[in-house]
N, CA, C and O atoms as CSV, one atom per row, in Angstrom:
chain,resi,resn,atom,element,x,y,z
A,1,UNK,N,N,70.515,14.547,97.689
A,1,UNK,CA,C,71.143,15.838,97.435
A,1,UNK,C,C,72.642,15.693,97.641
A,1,UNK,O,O,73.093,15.017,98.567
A,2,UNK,N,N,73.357,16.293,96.826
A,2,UNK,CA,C,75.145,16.080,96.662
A,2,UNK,C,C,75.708,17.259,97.690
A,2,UNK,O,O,75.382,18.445,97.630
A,3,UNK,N,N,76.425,16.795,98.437
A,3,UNK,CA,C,77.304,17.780,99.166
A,3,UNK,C,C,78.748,17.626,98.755
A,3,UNK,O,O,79.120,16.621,98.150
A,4,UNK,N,N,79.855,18.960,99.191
A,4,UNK,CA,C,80.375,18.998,98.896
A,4,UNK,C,C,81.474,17.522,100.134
A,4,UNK,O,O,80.891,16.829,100.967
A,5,UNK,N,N,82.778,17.451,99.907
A,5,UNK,CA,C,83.848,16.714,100.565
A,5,UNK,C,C,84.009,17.473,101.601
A,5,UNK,O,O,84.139,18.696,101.550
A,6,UNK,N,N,84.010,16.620,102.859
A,6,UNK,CA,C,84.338,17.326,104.695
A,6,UNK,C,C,85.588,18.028,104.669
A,6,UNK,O,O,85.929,18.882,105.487
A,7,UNK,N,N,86.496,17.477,103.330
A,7,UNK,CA,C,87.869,18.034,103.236
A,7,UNK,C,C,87.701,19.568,102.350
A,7,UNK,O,O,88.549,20.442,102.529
A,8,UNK,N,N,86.864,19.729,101.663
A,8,UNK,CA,C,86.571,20.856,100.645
A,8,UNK,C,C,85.918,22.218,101.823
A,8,UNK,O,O,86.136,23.429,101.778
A,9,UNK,N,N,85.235,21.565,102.622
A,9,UNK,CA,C,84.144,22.145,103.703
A,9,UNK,C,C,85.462,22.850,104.818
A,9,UNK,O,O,85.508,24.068,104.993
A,10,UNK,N,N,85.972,22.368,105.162
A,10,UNK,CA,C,87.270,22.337,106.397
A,10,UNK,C,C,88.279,22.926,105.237
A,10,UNK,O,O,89.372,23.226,105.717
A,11,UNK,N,N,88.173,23.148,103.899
A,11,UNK,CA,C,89.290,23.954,103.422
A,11,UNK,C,C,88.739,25.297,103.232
A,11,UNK,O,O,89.463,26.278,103.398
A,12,UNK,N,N,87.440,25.419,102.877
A,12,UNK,CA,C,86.784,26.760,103.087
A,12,UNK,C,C,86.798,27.335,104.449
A,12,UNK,O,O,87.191,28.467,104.732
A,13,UNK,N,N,86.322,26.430,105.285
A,13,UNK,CA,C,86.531,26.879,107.102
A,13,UNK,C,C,87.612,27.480,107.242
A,13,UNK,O,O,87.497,28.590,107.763
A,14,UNK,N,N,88.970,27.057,106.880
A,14,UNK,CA,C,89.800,27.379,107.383
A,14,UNK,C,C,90.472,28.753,106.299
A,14,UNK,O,O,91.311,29.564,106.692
A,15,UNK,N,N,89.886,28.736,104.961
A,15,UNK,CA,C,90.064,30.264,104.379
A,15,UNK,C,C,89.964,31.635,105.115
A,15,UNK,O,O,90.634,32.667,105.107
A,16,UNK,N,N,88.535,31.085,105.930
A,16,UNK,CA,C,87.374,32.153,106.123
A,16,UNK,C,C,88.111,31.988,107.682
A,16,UNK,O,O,87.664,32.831,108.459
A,17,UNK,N,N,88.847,31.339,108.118
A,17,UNK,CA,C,89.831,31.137,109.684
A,17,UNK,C,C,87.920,31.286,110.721
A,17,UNK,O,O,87.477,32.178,111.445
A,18,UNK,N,N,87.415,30.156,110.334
A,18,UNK,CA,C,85.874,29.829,110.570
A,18,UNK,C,C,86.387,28.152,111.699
A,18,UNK,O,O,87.157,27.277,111.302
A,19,UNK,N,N,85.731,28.167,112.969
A,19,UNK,CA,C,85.869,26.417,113.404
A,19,UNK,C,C,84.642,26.225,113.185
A,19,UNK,O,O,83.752,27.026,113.472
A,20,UNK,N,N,84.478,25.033,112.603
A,20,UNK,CA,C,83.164,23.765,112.293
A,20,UNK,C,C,83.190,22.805,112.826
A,20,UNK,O,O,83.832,21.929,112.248
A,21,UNK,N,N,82.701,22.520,113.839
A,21,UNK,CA,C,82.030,21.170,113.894
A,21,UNK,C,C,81.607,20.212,112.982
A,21,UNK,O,O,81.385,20.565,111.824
A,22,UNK,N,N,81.440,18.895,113.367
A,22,UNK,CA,C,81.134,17.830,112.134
A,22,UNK,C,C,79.456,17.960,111.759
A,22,UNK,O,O,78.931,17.552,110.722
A,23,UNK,N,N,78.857,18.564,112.766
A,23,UNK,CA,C,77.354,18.879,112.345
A,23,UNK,C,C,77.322,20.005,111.245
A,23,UNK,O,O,76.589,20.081,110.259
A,24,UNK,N,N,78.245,20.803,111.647
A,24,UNK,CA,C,78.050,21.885,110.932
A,24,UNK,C,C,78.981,21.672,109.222
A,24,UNK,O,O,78.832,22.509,108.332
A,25,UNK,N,N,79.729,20.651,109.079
A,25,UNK,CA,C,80.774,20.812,108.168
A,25,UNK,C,C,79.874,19.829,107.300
A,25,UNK,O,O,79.973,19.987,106.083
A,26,UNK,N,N,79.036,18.867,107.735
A,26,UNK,CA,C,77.595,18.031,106.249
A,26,UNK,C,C,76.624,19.235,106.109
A,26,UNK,O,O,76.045,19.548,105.069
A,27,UNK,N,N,76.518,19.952,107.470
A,27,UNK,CA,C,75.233,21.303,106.548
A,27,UNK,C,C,75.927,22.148,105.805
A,27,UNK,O,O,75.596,22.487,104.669
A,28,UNK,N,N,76.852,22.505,106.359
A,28,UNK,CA,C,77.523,23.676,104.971
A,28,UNK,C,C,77.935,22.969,103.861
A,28,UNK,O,O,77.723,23.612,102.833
A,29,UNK,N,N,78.519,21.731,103.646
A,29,UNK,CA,C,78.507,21.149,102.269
A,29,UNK,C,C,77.432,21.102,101.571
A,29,UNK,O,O,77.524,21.424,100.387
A,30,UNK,N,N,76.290,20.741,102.044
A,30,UNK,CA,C,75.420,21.071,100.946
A,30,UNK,C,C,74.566,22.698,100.692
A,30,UNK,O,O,73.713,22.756,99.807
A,31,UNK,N,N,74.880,23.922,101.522
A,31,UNK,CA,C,75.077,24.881,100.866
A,31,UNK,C,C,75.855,25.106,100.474
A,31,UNK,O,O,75.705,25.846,99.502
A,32,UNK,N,N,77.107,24.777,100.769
A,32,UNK,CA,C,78.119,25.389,99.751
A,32,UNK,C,C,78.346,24.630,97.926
A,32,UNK,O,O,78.871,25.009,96.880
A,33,UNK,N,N,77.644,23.479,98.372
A,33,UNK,CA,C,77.786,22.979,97.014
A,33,UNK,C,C,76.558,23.443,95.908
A,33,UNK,O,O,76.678,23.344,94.687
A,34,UNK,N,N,75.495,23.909,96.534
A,34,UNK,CA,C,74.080,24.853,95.867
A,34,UNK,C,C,74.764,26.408,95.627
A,34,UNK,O,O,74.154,27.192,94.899
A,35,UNK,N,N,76.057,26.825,96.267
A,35,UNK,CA,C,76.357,27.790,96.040
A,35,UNK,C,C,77.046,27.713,94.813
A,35,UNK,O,O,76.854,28.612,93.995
A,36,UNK,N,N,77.855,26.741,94.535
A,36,UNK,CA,C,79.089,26.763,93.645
A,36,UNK,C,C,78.015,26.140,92.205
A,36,UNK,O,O,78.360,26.413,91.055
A,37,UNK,N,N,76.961,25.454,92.430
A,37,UNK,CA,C,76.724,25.000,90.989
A,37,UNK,C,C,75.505,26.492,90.764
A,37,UNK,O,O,75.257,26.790,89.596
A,38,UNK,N,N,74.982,27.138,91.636
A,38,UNK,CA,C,74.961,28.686,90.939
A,38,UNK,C,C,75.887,29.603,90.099
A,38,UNK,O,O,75.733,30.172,89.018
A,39,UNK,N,N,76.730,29.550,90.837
A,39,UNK,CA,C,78.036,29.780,90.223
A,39,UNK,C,C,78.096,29.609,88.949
A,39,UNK,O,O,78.092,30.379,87.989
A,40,UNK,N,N,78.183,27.851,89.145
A,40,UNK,CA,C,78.770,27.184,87.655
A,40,UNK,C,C,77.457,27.901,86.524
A,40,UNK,O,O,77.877,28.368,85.465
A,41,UNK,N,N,75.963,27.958,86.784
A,41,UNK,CA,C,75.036,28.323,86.114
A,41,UNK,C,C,75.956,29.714,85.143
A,41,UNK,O,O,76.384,29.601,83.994
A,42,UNK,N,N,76.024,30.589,85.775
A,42,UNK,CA,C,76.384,31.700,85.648
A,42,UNK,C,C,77.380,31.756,84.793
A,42,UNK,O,O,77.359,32.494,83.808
A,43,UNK,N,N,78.583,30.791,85.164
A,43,UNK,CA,C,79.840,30.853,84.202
A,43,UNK,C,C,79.444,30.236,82.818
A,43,UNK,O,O,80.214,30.371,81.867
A,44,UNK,N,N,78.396,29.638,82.699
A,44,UNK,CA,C,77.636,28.853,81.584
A,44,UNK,C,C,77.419,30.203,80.616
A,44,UNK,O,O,77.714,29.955,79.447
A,45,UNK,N,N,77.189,30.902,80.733
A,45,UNK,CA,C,76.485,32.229,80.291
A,45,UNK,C,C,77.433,32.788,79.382
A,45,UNK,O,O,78.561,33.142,79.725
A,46,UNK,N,N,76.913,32.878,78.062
A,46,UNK,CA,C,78.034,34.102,77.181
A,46,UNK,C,C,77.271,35.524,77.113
A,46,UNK,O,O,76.301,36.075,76.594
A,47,UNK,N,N,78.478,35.773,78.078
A,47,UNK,CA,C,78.012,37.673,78.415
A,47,UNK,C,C,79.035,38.642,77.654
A,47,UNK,O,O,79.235,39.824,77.933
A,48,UNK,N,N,79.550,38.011,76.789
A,48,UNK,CA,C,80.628,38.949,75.709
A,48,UNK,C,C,80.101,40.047,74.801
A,48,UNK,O,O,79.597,39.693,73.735
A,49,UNK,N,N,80.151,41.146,75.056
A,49,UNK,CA,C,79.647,41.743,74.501
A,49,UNK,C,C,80.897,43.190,73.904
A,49,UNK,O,O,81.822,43.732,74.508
A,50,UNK,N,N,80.417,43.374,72.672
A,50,UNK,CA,C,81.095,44.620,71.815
A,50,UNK,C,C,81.199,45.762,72.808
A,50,UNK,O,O,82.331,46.212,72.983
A,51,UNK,N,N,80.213,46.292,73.475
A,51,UNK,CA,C,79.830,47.532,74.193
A,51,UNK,C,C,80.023,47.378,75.804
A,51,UNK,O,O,79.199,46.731,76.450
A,52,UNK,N,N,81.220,48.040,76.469
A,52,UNK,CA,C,81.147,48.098,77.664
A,52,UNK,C,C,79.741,48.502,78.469
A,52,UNK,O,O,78.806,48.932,77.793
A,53,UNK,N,N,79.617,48.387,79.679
A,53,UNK,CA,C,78.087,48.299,80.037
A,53,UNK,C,C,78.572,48.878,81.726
A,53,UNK,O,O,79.025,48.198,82.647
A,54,UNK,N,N,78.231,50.595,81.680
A,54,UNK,CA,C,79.099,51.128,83.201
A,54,UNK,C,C,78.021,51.109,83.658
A,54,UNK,O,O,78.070,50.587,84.772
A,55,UNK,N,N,76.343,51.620,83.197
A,55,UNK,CA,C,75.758,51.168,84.080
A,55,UNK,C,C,74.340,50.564,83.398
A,55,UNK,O,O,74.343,50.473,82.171
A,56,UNK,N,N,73.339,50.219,83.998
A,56,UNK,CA,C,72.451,49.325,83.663
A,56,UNK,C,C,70.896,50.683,82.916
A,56,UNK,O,O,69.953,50.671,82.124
A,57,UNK,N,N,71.473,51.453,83.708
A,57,UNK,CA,C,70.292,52.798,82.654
A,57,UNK,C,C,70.859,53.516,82.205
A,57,UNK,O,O,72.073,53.682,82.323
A,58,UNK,N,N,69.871,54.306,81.380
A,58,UNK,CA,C,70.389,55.503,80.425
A,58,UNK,C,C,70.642,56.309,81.076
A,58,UNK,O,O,71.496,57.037,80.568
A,59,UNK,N,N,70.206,56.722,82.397
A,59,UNK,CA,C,70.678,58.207,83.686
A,59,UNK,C,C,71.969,58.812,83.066
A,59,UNK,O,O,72.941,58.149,82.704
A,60,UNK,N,N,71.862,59.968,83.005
A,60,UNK,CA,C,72.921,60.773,83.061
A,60,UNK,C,C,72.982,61.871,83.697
A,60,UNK,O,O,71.941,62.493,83.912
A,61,UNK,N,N,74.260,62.366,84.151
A,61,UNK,CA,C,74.624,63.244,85.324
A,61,UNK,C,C,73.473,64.536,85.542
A,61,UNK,O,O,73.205,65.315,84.627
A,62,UNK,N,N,72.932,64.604,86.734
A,62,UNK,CA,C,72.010,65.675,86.783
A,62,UNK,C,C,72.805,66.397,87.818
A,62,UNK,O,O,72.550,66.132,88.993
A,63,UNK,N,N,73.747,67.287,87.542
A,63,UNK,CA,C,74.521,67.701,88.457
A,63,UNK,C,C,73.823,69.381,88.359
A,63,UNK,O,O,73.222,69.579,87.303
A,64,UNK,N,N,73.851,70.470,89.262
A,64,UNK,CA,C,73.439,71.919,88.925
A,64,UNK,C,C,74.674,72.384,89.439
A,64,UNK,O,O,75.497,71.862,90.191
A,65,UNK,N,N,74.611,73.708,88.750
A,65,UNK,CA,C,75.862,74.507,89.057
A,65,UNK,C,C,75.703,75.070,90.524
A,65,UNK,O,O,74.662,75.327,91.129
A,66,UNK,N,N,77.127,75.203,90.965
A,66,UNK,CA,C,76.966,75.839,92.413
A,66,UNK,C,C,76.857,77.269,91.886
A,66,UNK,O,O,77.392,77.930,90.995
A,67,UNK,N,N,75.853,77.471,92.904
A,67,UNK,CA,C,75.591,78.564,93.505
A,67,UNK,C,C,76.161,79.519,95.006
A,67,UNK,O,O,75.685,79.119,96.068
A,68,UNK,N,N,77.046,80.612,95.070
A,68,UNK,CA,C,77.747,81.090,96.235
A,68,UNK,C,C,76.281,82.344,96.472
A,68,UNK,O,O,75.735,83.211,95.789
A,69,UNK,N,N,76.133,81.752,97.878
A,69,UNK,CA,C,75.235,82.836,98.443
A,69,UNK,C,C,75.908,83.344,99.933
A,69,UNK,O,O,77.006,82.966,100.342
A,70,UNK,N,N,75.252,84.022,100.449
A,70,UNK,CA,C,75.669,84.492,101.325
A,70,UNK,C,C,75.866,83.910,102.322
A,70,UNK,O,O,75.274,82.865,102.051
A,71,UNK,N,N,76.338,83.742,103.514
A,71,UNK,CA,C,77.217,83.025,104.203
A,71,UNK,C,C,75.976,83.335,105.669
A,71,UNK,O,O,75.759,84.498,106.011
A,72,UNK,N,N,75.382,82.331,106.280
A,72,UNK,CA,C,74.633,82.733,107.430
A,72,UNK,C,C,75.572,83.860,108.266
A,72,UNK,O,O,76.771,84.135,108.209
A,73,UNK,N,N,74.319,84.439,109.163
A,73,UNK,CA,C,74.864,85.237,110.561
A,73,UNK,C,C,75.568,84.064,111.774
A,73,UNK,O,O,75.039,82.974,111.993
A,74,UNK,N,N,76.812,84.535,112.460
A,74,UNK,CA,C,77.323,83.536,113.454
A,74,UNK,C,C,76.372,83.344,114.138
A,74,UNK,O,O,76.357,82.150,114.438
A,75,UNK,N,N,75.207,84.089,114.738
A,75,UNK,CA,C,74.205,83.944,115.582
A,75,UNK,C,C,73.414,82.777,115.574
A,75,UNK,O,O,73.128,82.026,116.506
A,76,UNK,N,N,73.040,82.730,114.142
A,76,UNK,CA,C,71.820,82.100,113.686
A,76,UNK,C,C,72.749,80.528,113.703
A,76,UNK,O,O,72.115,79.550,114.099
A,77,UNK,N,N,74.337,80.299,113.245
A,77,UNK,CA,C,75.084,79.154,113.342
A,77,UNK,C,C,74.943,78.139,115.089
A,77,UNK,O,O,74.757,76.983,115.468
A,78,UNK,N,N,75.176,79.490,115.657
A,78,UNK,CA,C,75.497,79.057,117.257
A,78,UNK,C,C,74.692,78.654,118.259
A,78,UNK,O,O,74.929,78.044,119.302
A,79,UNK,N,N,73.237,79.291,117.561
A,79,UNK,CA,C,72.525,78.985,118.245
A,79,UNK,C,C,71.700,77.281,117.762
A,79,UNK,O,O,70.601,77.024,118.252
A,80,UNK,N,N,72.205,76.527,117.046
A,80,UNK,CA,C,72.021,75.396,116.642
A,80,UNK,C,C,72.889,74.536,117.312
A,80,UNK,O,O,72.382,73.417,117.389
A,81,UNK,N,N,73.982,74.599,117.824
A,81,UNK,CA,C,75.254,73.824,118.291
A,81,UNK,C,C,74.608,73.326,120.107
A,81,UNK,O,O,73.991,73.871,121.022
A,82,UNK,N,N,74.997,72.493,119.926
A,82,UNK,CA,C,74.641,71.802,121.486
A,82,UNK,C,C,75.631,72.879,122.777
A,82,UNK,O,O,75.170,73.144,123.887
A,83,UNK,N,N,77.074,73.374,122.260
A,83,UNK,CA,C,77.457,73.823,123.191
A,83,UNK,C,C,78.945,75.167,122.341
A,83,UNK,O,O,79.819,74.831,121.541
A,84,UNK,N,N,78.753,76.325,122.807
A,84,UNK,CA,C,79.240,77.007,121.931
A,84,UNK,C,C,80.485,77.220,123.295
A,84,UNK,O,O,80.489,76.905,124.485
A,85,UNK,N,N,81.520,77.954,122.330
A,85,UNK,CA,C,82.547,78.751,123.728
A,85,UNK,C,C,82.700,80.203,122.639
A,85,UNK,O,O,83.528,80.066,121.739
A,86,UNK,N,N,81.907,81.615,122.698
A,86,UNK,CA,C,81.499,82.392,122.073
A,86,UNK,C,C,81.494,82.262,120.649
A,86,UNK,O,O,80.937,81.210,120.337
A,87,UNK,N,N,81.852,82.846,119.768
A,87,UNK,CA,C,81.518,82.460,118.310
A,87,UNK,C,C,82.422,80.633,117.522
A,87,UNK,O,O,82.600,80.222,116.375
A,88,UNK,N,N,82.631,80.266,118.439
A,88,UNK,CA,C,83.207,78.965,118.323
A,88,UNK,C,C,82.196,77.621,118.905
A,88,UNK,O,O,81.680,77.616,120.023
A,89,UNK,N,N,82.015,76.240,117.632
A,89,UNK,CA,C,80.573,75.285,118.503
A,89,UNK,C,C,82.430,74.680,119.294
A,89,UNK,O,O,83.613,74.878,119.016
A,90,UNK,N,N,81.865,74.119,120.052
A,90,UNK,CA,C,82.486,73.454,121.638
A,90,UNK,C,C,82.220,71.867,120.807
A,90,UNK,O,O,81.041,71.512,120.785
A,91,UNK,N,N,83.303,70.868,120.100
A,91,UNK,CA,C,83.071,69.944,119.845
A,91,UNK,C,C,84.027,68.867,121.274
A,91,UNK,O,O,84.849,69.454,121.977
A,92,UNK,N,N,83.748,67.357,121.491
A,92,UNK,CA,C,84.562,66.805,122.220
A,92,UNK,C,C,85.968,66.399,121.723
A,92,UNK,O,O,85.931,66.046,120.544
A,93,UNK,N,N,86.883,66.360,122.137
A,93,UNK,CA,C,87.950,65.898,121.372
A,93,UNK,C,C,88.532,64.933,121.701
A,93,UNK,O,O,88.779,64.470,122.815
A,94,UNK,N,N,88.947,64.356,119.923
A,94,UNK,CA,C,89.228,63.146,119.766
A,94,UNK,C,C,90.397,63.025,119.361
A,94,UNK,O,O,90.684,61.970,118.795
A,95,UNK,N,N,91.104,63.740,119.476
A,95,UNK,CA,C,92.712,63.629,118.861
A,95,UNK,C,C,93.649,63.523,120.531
A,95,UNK,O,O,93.487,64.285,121.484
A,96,UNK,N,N,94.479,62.500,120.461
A,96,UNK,CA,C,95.381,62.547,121.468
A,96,UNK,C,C,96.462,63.640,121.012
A,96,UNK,O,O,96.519,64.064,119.858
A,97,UNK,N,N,97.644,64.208,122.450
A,97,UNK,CA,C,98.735,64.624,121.582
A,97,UNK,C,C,99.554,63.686,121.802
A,97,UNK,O,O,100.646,63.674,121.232
């Protein structure tokens, strides 16, 4: 099985700012070199096509119109909130000044 060069391996390491060991820099050459001739498979491929392609089905937007209804009672809001300070929920705060 072909691996990639310890120098090719240690130039990716150091892309990815990755330390390798020498055990680790013959095992990743030969995934990284099963990675790149996938790759190459792929670039083999004529995917030129007339018709842009946004997505892979026919789906189209199932959006519904909004609807404005009535606005709950504060009651029925407050009494859902872990901690209220009267018609206001009591959140923790996260903003410094």
């Amino acid at each position: 099985m072909e691996s990639l060069s310890k120098g090719k391996v240690l130039h990716v390491a150091d892309l990815g700012k990755i330390a390798v060991s020498d055990e680790e820099v013959e095992k990743f050459g030969y995934g990284l070199k099963q990675i790149l001739d996938e790759i190459d498979k792929i670039n083999e491929l004529d995917i030129k096509t007339e018709e842009i392609l946004i997505s892979p089905t026919n789906n189209v937007n199932v959006y519904r119109d909004d609807k404005i209804l009535d606005m709950l009672p504060i009651n029925d809001v407050i009494k859902n909130a872990p901690k209220n300070l009267g018609n206001y929920i009591e959140v923790v705060r996260v903003v410094n000044d």
